[in-house]
C-alpha positions in Angstrom: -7.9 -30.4 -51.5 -5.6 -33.0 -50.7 -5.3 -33.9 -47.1 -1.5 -33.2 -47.3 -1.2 -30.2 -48.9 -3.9 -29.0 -45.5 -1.7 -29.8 -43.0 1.0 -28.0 -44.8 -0.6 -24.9 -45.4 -1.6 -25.0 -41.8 2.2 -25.6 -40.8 2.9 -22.5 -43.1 0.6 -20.2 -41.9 1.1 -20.9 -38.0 5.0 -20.6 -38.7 4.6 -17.1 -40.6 2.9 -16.0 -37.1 3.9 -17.8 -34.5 8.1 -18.7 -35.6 9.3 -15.1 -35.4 7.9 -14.7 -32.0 8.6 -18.1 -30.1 12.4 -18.0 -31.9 13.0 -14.5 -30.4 15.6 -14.5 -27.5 16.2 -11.8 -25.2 18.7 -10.9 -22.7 18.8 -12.0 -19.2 17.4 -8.0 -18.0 14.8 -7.9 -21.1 11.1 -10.4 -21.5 9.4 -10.8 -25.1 6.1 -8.3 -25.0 3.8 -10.0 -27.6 1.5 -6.9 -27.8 5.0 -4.7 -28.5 6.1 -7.8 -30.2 10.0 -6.9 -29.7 12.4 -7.5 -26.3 11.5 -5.0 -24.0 13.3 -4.2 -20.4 12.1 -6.7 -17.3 11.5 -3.6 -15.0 9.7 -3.3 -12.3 7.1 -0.3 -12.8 6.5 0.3 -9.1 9.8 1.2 -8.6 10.7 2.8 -11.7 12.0 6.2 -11.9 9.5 9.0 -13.8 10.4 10.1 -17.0 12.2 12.7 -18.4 9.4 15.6 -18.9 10.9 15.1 -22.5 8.7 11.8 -23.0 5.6 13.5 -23.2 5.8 14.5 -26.6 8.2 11.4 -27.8 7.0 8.5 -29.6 7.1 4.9 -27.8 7.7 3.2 -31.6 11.3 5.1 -31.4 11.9 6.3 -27.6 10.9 3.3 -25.6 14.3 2.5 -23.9 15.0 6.4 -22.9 11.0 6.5 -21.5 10.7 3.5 -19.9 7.5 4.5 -17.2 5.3 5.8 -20.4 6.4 3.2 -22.7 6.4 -0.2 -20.7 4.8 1.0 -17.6 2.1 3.0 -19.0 0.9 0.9 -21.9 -0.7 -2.2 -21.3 1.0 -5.5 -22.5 -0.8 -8.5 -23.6 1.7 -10.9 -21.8 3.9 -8.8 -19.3 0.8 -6.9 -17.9 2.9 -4.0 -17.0 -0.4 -1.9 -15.8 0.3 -0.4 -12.0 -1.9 -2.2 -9.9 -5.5 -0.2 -8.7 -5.5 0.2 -4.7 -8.4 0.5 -2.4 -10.4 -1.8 -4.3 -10.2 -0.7 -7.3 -11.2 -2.1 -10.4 -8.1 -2.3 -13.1 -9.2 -2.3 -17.0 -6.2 -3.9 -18.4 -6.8 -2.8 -22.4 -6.2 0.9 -21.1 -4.5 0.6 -18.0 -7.0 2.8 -16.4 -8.6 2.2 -12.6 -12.2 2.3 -11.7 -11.9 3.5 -8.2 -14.2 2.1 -5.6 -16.5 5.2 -3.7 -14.6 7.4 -1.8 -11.4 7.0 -3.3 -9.5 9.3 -6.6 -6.2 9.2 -8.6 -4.4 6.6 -11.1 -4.3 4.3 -8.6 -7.2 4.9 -6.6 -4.6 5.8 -3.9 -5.9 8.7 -2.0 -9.3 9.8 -0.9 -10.7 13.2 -2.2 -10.8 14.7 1.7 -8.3 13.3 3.3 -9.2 15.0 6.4 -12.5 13.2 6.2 -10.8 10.2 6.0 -10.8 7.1 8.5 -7.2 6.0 9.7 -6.4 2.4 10.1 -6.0 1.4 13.6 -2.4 0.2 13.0 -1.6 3.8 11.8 -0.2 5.3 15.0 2.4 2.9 14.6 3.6 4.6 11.1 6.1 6.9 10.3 4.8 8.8 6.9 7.8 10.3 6.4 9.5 7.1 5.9 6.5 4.6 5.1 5.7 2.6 2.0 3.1 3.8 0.0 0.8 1.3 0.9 1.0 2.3 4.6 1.0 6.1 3.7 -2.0 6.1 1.9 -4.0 3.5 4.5 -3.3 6.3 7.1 -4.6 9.3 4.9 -5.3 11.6 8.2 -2.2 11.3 9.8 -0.1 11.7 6.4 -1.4 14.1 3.9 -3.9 15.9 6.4 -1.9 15.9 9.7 1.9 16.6 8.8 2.7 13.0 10.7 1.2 13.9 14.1 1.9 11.2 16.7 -0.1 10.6 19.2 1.5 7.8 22.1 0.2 5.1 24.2 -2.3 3.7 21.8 -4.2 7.2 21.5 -6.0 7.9 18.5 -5.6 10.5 16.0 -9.2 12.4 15.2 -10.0 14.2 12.1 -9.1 17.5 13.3 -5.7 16.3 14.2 -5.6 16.7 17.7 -5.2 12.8 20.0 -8.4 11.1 21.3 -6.1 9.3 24.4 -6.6 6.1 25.9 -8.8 6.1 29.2 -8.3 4.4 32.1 -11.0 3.9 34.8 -10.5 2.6 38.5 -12.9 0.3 40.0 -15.6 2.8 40.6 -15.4 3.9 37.0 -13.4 7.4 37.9 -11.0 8.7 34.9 -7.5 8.0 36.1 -6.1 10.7 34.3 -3.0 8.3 33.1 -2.7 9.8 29.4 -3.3 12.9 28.9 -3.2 15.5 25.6 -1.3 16.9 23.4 0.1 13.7 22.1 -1.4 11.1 25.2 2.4 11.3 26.8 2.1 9.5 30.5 1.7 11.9 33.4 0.4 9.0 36.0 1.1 6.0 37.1 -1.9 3.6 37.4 -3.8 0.4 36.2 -7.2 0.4 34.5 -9.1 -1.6 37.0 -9.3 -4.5 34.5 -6.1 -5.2 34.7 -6.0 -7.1 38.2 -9.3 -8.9 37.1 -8.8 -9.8 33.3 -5.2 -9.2 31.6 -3.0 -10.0 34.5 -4.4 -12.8 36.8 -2.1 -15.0 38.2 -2.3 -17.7 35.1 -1.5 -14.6 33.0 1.8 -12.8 34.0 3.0 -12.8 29.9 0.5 -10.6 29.3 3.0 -7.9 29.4 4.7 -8.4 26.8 1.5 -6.9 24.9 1.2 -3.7 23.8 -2.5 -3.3 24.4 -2.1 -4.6 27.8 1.0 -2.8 28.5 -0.6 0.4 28.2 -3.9 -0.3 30.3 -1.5 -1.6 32.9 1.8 0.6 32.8 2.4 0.0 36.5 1.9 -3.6 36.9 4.0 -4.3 34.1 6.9 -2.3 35.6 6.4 0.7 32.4 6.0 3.1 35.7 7.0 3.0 39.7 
């Protein structure tokens, strides 16, 4: 076959598939989904509103722009990747949009373990407010937000599994319990230093030390928390 005529079968061929899609323009709030092969919105799925309960029995083909979670969110795109992304190490299979969860962890996103009274709380997690937090942080403190309504526990105390505060100890010199923090939620019902405060976190070269939270609460009266 002449050498010609090749090349311009080829140019045919790659502009029957490839022209219709690279020619395509979409508006500034819509990006080209070569799987859907059409302009579809540019939204972001973590933040998308569900639904209407309607959309479970309506067809994508027709119903994509008034179901935008099933339709763009739901299905997997072969350019825009619009599959929600697997927490807690989780392993994402991006032809169904499904997650492979890693042990211990269940749901679509691998977002929530199966007892979450059983759970471990990050150490950070006393600092959270679930009522308010970002998914990321309410599901990283599993105990204190789905198993104990938000329970706060002060001063660096720990939250346990039962939900009741494990409170920060403080020791004098001799090694007594100073009795500083104290249950239900480790409020302060003393004023003293734990005795490595004078020998470790506040030396002379070491004043700043306050300004630590850690610090600040093994030493509430030498950094002036306390008289």
């Amino acid at each position: 076959m002449n050498k010609i005529l090749v090349q311009l079968l080829v140019l045919v061929f790659l502009n029957q598939i490839f022209v219709p899609v690279f020619c395509q323009t979409c508006t500034s709030s819509q990006i080209w989904d070569f799987k859907l092969n059409k302009c579809i919105p540019n939204i972001d799925c973590l933040k998308q509103l569900n639904d209407d309960p309607k959309c479970l029995t309506l067809d994508c083909a027709t119903n994509g722009d008034i179901c935008p979670k099933k339709c763009y969110c739901q299905q997997p795109s072969a350019l825009t990747n619009y599959c929600i992304p697997c927490l807690n190490g989780g392993v994402l299979n991006k032809s169904t949009c499904e997650c492979t969860c890693s042990y211990g962890f269940q749901g679509p996103r691998c977002q929530y373990q199966p007892d979450p009274c059983k759970a471990q709380d990050d150490v950070f997690c006393s600092n959270v407010n679930c009522y308010n937090a970002s998914d990321s942080d309410f599901f990283r403190c599993p105990v204190k937000c789905m198993c104990c309504k938000n329970t706060e526990c002060k001063n660096l105390g720990k939250l346990k599994n039962d939900c009741s505060c494990e409170c920060l100890t403080l020791n004098d010199s001799a090694g007594t319990d100073l009795k500083v923090y104290t249950s239900p939620n480790c409020e302060r019902v003393a004023c003293a230093d734990d005795h490595a405060c004078a020998t470790q976190f506040l030396t002379k070269t070491k004043p700043e030390n306050c300004n630590n939270i850690f610090v600040k609460t093994l030493c509430p009266k030498s950094c002036k928390v306390c008289i």
